[in-house]
N, C-alpha and C positions, 0 to 999 in steps of 0.2 A: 504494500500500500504506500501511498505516496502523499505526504503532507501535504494539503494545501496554503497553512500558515491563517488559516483563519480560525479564529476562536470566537466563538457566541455562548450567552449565559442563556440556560433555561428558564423559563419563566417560572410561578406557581404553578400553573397545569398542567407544565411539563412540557412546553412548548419551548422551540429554535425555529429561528430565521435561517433560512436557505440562501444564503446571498446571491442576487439576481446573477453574474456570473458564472456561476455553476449553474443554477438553474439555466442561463442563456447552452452553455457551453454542454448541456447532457440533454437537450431538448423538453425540460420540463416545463411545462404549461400552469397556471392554476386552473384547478380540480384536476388536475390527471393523477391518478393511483399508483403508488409507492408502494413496494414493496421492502419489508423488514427483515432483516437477514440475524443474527448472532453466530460470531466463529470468534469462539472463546472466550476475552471478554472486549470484544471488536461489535461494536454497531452499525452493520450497513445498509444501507438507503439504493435501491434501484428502482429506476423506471417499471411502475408492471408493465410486462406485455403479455399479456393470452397467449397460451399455447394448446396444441393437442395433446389431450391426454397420455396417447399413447405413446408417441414420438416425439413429441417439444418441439415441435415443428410451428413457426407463428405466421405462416400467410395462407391465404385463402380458407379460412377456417368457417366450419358450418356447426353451426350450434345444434344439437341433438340432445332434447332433455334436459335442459341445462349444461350440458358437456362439451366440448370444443374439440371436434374431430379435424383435422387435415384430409383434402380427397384421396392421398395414399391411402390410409387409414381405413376410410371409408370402404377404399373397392379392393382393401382387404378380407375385410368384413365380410365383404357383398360376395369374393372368392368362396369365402369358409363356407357360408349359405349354402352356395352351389354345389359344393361337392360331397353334401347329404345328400 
Protein backbone atom coordinates (compact mmCIF):
# COMPACT_ATOMS: atom_id res chain seq x y z
CA UNK A 1 0.00 0.00 0.00
CA UNK A 2 1.01 3.25 -0.79
CA UNK A 3 0.70 6.51 1.56
CA UNK A 4 -1.15 9.17 0.28
CA UNK A 5 0.06 11.75 3.10
CA UNK A 6 -3.38 12.80 3.81
CA UNK A 7 -4.65 12.50 7.23
CA UNK A 8 -8.41 13.26 8.36
CA UNK A 9 -10.06 13.16 11.90
CA UNK A 10 -13.33 11.05 12.33
CA UNK A 11 -16.20 12.71 13.25
CA UNK A 12 -18.71 11.54 16.27
CA UNK A 13 -20.50 9.18 13.85
CA UNK A 14 -17.77 7.95 12.68
CA UNK A 15 -17.46 9.61 9.67
CA UNK A 16 -14.08 10.97 7.17
CA UNK A 17 -13.98 13.01 4.27
CA UNK A 18 -12.65 11.45 1.11
CA UNK A 19 -10.67 14.28 -0.35
CA UNK A 20 -12.11 15.23 -3.78
CA UNK A 21 -8.72 14.20 -5.37
CA UNK A 22 -8.86 10.77 -4.69
CA UNK A 23 -12.30 10.73 -5.18
CA UNK A 24 -11.47 12.61 -8.73
CA UNK A 25 -8.44 10.36 -9.23
CA UNK A 26 -10.47 6.60 -8.51
CA UNK A 27 -13.76 7.69 -10.22
CA UNK A 28 -15.96 8.14 -7.26
CA UNK A 29 -19.16 9.97 -7.63
CA UNK A 30 -21.56 10.95 -4.63
CA UNK A 31 -23.87 8.19 -3.96
CA UNK A 32 -21.81 5.55 -5.79
CA UNK A 33 -21.20 2.30 -3.33
CA UNK A 34 -18.07 1.41 -1.47
CA UNK A 35 -17.06 -1.25 -0.75
CA UNK A 36 -15.25 -2.31 2.90
CA UNK A 37 -12.49 -4.50 2.89
CA UNK A 38 -10.33 -5.46 6.56
CA UNK A 39 -6.66 -7.31 5.82
CA UNK A 40 -5.49 -7.34 9.24
CA UNK A 41 -5.78 -4.25 10.83
CA UNK A 42 -5.60 -2.31 7.28
CA UNK A 43 -9.07 -0.52 6.31
CA UNK A 44 -9.90 -0.57 2.77
CA UNK A 45 -12.34 1.44 0.78
CA UNK A 46 -13.17 0.21 -3.04
CA UNK A 47 -15.36 1.35 -5.66
CA UNK A 48 -18.23 -1.52 -5.61
CA UNK A 49 -18.62 -2.97 -8.96
CA UNK A 50 -21.28 -5.83 -9.54
CA UNK A 51 -20.14 -8.96 -10.46
CA UNK A 52 -21.33 -12.48 -11.56
CA UNK A 53 -21.76 -14.60 -9.01
CA UNK A 54 -20.16 -17.29 -10.47
CA UNK A 55 -17.19 -15.99 -12.33
CA UNK A 56 -16.49 -12.06 -11.03
CA UNK A 57 -16.89 -11.27 -14.30
CA UNK A 58 -18.45 -7.27 -14.33
CA UNK A 59 -19.86 -6.51 -17.85
CA UNK A 60 -22.86 -7.33 -19.59
CA UNK A 61 -24.46 -8.69 -16.52
CA UNK A 62 -28.27 -9.93 -16.33
CA UNK A 63 -29.87 -9.86 -13.12
CA UNK A 64 -31.77 -13.33 -12.23
CA UNK A 65 -33.57 -13.26 -8.93
CA UNK A 66 -31.67 -10.94 -7.50
CA UNK A 67 -28.26 -12.60 -8.76
CA UNK A 68 -25.96 -11.15 -11.40
CA UNK A 69 -25.03 -13.72 -13.92
CA UNK A 70 -22.42 -12.96 -16.94
CA UNK A 71 -23.90 -14.49 -20.49
CA UNK A 72 -20.97 -17.05 -20.20
CA UNK A 73 -22.44 -18.19 -17.01
CA UNK A 74 -25.70 -18.09 -18.33
CA UNK A 75 -25.23 -20.42 -21.53
CA UNK A 76 -23.41 -22.54 -19.16
CA UNK A 77 -26.32 -23.18 -17.21
CA UNK A 78 -28.46 -23.20 -20.38
CA UNK A 79 -25.51 -26.25 -21.60
CA UNK A 80 -26.05 -28.26 -18.10
CA UNK A 81 -30.07 -28.02 -18.82
CA UNK A 82 -29.60 -29.62 -22.07
CA UNK A 83 -27.63 -32.52 -21.42
CA UNK A 84 -30.44 -34.12 -19.06
Amino acid sequence: MKSTGIIRKMDELGRIVLPIELRTKLNIAEKDPVEIYVEGSSIILKKFQPNCVFCGNTRNLIDYKGKLLCPKCVKSISDLQETK
